[in-house]
N, C-alpha and C positions, 0 to 999 in steps of 0.2 A: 608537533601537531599532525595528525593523521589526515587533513583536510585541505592542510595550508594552501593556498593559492589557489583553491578550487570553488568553481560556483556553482553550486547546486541547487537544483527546482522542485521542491516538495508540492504537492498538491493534496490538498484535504491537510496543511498545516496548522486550521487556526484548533485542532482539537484531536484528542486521543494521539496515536499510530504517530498521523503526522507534526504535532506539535510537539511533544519529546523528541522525534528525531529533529526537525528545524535547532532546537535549542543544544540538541548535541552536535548538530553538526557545526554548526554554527561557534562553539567551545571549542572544536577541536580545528578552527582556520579558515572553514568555508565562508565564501558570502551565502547569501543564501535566500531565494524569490518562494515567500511563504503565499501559495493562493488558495484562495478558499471561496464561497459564497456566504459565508456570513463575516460579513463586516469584522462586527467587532472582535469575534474570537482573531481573526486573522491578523488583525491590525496588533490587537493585546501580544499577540507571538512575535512578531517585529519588534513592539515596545521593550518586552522582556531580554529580547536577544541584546538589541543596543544599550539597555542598560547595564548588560555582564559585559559590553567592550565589542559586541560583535556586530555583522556589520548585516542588514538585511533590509529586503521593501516589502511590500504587500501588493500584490495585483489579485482583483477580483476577475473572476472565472467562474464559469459553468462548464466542466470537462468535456460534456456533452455535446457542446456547440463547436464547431472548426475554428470557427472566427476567434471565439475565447482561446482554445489552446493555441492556435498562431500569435494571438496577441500576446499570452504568458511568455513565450519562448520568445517571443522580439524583447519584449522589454527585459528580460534578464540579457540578452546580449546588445540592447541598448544602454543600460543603468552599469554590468560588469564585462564589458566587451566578450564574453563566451561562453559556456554551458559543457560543464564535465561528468555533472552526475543529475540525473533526471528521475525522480522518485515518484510514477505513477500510484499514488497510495489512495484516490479520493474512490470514498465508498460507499452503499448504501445498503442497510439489510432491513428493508420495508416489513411493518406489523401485517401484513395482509399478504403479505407471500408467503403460501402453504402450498398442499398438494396438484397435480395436474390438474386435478378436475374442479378444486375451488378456484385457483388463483387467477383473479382476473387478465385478461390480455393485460391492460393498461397498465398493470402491477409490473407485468414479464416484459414492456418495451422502456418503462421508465428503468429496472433496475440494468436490463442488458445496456441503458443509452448511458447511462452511469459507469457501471462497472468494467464492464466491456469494451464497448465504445469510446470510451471515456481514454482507456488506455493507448487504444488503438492510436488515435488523435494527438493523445500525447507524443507516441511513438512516431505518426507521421509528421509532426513539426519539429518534434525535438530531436530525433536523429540528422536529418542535417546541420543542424546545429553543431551535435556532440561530431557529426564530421570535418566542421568547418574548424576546431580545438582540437584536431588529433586526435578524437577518439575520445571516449570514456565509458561511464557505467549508467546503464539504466536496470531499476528495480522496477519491478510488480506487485501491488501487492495483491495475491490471491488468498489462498485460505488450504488448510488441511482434509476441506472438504472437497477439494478439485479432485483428491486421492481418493479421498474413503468416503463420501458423499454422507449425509445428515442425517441421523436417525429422525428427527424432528423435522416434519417436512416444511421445505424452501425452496423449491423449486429453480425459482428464477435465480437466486443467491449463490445459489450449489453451481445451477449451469454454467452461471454469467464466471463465478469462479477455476471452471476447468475450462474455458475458453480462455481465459489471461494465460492459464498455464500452457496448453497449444499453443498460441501464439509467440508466448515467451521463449518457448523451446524453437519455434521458426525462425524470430528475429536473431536469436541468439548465433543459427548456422547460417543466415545468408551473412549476418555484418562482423563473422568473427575476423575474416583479415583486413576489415578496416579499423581493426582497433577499437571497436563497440562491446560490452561484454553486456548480454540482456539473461538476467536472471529473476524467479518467481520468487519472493518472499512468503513464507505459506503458513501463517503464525494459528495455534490453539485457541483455545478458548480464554480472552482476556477481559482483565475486571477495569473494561472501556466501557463509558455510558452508551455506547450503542448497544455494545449486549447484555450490560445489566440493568437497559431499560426494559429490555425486549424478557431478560429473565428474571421477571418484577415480585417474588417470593421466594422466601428462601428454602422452601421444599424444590422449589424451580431447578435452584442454584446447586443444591445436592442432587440433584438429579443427573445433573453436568458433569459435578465433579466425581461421579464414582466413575466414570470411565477415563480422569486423570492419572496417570503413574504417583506423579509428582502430588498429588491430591490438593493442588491451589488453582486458581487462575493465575496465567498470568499477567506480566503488567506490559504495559504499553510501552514502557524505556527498557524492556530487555528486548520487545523487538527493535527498537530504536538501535542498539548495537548491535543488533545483527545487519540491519542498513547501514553501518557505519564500516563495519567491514566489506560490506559488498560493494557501496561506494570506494574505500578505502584500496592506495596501489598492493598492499596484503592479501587481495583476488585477484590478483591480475592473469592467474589462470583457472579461473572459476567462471564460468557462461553455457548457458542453458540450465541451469539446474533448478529445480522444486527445494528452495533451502529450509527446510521445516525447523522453526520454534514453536512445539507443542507440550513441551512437557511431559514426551512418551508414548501421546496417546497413540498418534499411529502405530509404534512399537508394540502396542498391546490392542493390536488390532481382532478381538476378541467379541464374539458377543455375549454380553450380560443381559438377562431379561428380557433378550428381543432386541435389543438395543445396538445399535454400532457408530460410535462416532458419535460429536455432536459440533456445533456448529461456532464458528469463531465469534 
């Protein structure tokens, strides 16, 4: 098992991104602190885990808040006495975040308190933590667009996402000789109901996909291993990096019809 003995803190577990990874990592030996703000999805991903044999809690959180992410990170080293891999993934791609000059303030401080913010707080609780167990792996999850920014405008999405990737690249060079490895997970365009709420016809959904290599979405458990690796001791000289699962598309960084990129 690629996990064994390891306890790890996914946030934004109870759905998409972070619930295939909880269930994988969790298969492959972790314990594992699934928190989320909705109840029941979060609770149902612990249900799930414990009944394949694995071993997991649920603590609710608002990433946003200090209080909440101090309190996530105590109780996984209350409940598994440590914290080895810490998977900032919770996220948000608001219907009303468009261009500079529509998108309201209120839109741009909710998604920056979330996405952003959200990490940051993880990062400032849970790195001591990952200090006080020797070291381990924190993940990011930003997006493909921190690189190549959204044809389809999202302002606050796009930004709040190359700011985790900044940041991801800082943490990475102050905490590399404590034995911290902080890397950006930076995945394409996936067929998660966050984006194929937001991409609600399927002229939408071809719209996406002719700037695919791979001409699919992908799914939510292929980024799941790629979190498994980066938690996994198989990185252990991997930190700071943008680890892209997109299916190409930045490879074919190309404009079609005006177009470039689009949005995870």
């Amino acid at each position: 098992m690629r996990l064994k003995d390891k306890v790890a803190l996914i946030t934004g577990g109870g759905s998409g991104i972070g619930r295939e990874t909880a269930l994988l990592f969790a298969s492959e030996g972790a314990a594992v602190v699934v928190v989320d703000i909705n109840d029941a999805n979060g609770e149902q991903t612990v249900l799930d885990i414990r009944a394949n044999g694995g071993e997991a809690i649920y603590v609710h959180a608002d990433v946003s808040k200090a209080s909440d992410c101090e309190a996530m990170v105590r109780a996984a080293e209350e409940k598994f006495g440590k914290l080895n891999v810490l998977f900032n993934n919770a996220g948000i791609m608001h219907h009303a975040d468009d261009n500079a000059e529509t998108t309201d303030e209120a839109i741009w401080d909710l998604t920056m308190a979330i996405n952003l913010k959200g990490v940051f707080l993880g990062c400032k609780y849970g790195i001591p933590a990952l200090r006080r167990s020797g070291g381990g792996s924190i993940i990011n999850t930003a997006s493909f667009v921190a690189l190549l920014g959204a044809a389809t405008p999202q302002i606050a999405y796009t930004a709040s996402k190359g700011g985790v990737l900044a940041m991801t690249r800082e943490l990475a060079v102050i905490h590399a000789r404590e034995n911290i490895r902080v890397n950006a997970l930076c995945p394409g365009p996936l067929r998660t109901e966050l984006l194929m709420s937001y991409l609600n016809t399927e002229e939408k959904r071809q719209r996406r996909l002719v700037h695919i290599p791979m001409g699919r979405f992908g799914e939510a458990k292929e980024i799941a291993y790629a979190a498994l690796y980066l938690a996994s001791d198989e990185s252990s000289y991997v930190t700071g990096t943008e680890f892209l699962v997109d299916g190409g598309i930045t490879a074919a960084n190309e404009t079609r019809n005006g177009e470039r990129g689009e949005i995870p």
